[in-house]
N, C-alpha and C positions, 0 to 999 in steps of 0.2 A: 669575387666575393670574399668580405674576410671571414665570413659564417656559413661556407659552403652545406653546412647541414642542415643550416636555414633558411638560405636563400644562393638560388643560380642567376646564372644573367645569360641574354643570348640575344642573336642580334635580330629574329626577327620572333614573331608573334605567334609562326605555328614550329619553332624548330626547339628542340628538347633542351633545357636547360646546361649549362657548365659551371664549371669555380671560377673560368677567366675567359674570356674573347678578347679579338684584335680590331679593333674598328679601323677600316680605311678608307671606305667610300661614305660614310657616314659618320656623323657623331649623334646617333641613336639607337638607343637597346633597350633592353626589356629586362625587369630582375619578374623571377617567378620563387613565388613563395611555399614554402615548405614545412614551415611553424604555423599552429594559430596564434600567439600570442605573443608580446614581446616586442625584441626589435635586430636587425640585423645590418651589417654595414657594406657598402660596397665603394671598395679605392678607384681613382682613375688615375692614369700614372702613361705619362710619355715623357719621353727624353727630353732631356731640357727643361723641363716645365716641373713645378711643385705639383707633388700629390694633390688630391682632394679625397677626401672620404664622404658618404652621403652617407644619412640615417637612413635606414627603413621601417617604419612599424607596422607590424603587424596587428589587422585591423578584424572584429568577427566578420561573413561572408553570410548573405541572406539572399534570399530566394521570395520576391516581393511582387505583386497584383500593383498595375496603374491605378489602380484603386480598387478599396475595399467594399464599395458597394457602386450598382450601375441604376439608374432609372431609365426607362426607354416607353414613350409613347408615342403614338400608338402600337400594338402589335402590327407586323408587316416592317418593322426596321432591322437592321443589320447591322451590328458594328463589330469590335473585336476585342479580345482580350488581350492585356498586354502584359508579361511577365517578366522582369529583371533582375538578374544578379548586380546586389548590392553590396555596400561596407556600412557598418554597427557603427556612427562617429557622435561620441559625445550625447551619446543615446538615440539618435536620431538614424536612418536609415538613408545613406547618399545613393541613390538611384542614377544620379548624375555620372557616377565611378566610368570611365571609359574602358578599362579594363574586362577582362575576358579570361576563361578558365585556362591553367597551363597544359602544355603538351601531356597526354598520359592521361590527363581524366577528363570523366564523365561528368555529366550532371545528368540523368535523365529525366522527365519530366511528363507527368499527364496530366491531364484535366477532363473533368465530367459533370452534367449537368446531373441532379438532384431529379430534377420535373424535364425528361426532354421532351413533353408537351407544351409547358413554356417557355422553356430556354433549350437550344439546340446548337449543338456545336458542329458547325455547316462544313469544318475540312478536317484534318486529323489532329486526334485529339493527345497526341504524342511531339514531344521533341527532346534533342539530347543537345545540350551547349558540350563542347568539344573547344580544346585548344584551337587558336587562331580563331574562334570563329563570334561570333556576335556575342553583347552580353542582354541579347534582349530577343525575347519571340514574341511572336500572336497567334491567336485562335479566333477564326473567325465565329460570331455567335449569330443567331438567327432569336428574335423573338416571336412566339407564332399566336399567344395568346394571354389576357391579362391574366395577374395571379403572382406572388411570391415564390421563390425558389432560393438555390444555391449552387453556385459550381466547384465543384473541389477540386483542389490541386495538391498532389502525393510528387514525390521525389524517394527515391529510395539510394540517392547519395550520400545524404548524412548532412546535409545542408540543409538549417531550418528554414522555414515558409513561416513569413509574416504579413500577415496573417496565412492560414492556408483553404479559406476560404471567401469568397468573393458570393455577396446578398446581392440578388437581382428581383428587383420590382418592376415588372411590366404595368404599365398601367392601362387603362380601361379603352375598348376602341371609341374611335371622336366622332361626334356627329357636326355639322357644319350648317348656320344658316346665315346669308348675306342676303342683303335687302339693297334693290338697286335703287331703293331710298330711302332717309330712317324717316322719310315723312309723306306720310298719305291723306289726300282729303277725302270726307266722307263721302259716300256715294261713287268715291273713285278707286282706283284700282293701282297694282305697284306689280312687281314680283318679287320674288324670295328664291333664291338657291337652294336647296337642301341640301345635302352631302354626307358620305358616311366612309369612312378609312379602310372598311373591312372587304377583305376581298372576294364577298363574296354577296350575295344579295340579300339586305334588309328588312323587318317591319318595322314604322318606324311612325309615330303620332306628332301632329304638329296641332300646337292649339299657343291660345294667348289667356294671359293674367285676368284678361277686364272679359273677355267673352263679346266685345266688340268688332270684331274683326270674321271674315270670312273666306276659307281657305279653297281653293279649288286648282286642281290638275291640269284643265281646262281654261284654255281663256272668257269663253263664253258660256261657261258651265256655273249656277248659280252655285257659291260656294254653301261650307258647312262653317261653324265653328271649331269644332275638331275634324282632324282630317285624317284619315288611316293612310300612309303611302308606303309603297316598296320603294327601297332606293337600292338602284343598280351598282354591284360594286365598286369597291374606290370612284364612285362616280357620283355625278349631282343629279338632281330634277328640279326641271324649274318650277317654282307651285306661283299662282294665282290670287295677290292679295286684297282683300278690299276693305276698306274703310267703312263698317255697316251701321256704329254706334256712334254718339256724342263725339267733339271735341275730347280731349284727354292723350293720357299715355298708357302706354300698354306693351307688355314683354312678350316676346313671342319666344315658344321654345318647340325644338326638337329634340324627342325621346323616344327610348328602343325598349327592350329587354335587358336583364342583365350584362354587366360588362360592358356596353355604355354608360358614358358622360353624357347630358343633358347639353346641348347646345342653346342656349338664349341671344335674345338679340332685342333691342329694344326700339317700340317706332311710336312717331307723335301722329296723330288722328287731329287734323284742322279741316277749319269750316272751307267749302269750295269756293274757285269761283271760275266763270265765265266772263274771259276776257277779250278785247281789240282792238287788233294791231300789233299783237305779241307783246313780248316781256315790258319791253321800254318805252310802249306807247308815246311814241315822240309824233303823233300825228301826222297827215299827209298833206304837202303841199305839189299841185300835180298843174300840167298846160289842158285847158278846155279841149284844144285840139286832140289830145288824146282820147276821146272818147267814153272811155270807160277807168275804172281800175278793181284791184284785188284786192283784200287785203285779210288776216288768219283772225280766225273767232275760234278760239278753242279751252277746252276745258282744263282746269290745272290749280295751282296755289299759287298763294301771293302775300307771305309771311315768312314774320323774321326766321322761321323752322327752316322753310324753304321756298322755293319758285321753279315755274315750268308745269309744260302741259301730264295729263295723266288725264287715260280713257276711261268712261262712265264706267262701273262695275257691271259685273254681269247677271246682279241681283235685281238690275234698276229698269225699270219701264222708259222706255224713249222719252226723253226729254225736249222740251221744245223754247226756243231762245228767241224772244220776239224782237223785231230791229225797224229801226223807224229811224226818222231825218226830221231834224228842227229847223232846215229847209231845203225841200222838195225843188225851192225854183237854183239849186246850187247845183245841188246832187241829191240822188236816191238810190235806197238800194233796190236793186232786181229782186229781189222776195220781201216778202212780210216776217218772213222768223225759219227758220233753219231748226235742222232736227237730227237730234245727236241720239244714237243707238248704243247698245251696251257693245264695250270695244271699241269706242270711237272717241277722240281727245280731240279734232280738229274738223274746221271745213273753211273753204274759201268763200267768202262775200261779196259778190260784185256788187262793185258803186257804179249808176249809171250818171257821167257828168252834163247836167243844164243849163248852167250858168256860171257865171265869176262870181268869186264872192267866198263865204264861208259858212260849214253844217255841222252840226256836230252829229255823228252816227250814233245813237245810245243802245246799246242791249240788254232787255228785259229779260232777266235768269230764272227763270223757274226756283218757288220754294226753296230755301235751305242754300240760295250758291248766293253769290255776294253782300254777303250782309256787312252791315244792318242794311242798308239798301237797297239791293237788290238790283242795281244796273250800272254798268260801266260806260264812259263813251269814249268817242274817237275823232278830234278834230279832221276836218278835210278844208285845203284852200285850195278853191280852184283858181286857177288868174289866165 
């Protein structure tokens, strides 16, 4: 060093500064500083070889939060607090500095939460940077509840803190609702997940926008339009949805008490229908010799919202699906109409085969399911 009163040099990272060292198994050292301000110089010099002199400037030294403010929802998260010694460059604070305090001193360092009902500092809320050693800690944080806060951070080194406190907003716990479809037809039925974040068990209302819709716990249990439910911590309940009102759209939400978010979820309400042969109705061509066959008549939608079966609600009177043959000397079916109960989306149809030739199987839907119409059919060719 040619400013030994400003700056030492040493060859490793925890060993006490000097005016000169001898490098021989390396060509790396360390200069440690001893001015705040300014600038000081250090020669390098081996035989043979020309000097070199290097500048050093001396930069201010800060005491810096990964950041100034945290947001964390729901309560029930963890993360940490990250605090680094920095350099003051060009007004800006380099966090990036790799650097670390020299042999001989301190930096000590605390931290403490304002509200440790919503912000908690889950391990020790102390550390001291020390020669050789990191230029960066953490404190782990706990959030337990929504609400604004503060953590402060003191140092009684002499090294300022920029900022020297860190704003924490916990935000409100989440309620959750998925719909294992955003499309239900009327008279028909869906579910809905409910869910809530907090760890501990819920009151919690689930209702819709339009008042079309009917909520129930119970598969077979006639719903309500509002519906009061507990929801088990951090955990779901499946609820019961039906389709009660008109065609339309309608928002479904789940709400608590205070400190709940409102969960929403939006689902379309279409006209039903009862269909045969499933989705793709590609009709049945089958050998006489086989005697019989199957084929699915079941309840569901059939629209550009969506498609597939969904069981009659649990509001609805058994419904009954009359089924008939445009000819009898082909095929017919073994019943006259089939009969769907609340909880039920399906049933099997046997065809009994009579002849060669071709029937169409049509289904008579009860009021309100395949409009404007009201029947579907289902080619069969017997050969």
């Amino acid at each position: 060093s040619l400013n030994p009163d400003k700056l030492l040099v040493s060859s490793a990272t925890d060993t006490p500064g000097q005016s000169a060292v001898t490098l021989t198994d390396s060509a790396q050292f360390y200069v440690q500083g001893l001015a705040a301000e300014g600038s000081a110089e250090v020669r390098l010099h081996a035989a043979g070889y020309d000097d070199a002199v290097v500048t050093v400037d001396f930069l201010p030294v800060v005491l810096a939060p990964d950041s100034s403010e945290l947001r964390f929802a729901p309560p029930g998260n963890t993360s940490s607090l990250g605090l680094r010694l920095g350099l003051v460059e060009f007004g800006r604070i380099n966090t990036s500095w790799n650097g670390s305090v020299r042999p001989g001193v301190t930096v000590p360092v605390t931290v403490r939460s304002v509200d440790s009902s919503i912000v908690q500092l889950s391990g020790s809320q102390a550390f001291v940077f020390q020669g050789g050693g990191p230029s960066a800690c953490y404190f782990p944080i706990a959030f337990l509840r929504p609400g604004d806060t503060q953590i402060l951070i003191e140092t009684s080194s002499g090294i300022p803190l920029s900022p020297d406190r860190v704003t924490v907003h916990v935000e409100n716990w989440r309620l959750s609702a998925y719909l294992s479809n955003t499309t239900v037809g009327r008279s028909l039925m869906i579910q809905l997940q409910a869910g809530s974040s907090r760890r501990d068990p819920v009151s919690a209302t689930l209702s819709s926008s339009s008042g079309t819709l009917l909520f129930s716990t119970e598969r077979l249990t006639a719903g309500k339009t509002s519906l009061a439910l507990d929801l088990d911590a951090s955990g779901s309940k499946t609820i019961f949805l039906e389709g009660a009102g008109p065609a339309g759209s309608s928002e479904i939400s789940v709400s608590a008490t205070t400190d709940f978010d409102t969960a929403t979820t939006r689902l379309q309400i279409v006209d039903p229908v009862v269909r045969i042969g499933g989705v793709n109705n590609s009709g049945l061509t089958i050998p006489l010799s086989a005697g019989s066959a199957s084929v699915p008549v079941t309840l569901g939608l059939d629209t550009p919202f969506g498609s597939g079966e969904q069981p009659l609600g649990a509001s609805q009177s058994t419904i009954v699906v009359k089924v008939q043959s445009s000819n009898p000397a082909v095929v017919r079916p073994a019943v006259d109409s089939l009969d769907f109960r609340p909880g039920e989306s399906s049933r099997s149809l046997s065809l009994q085969l009579a002849g060669k030739g071709t029937a169409l199987i049509t289904v008579q839907a009860p009021a309100g399911f395949n409009l404007p119409a009201g029947t579907r059919d289902y080619l069969v060719t017997v050969q």
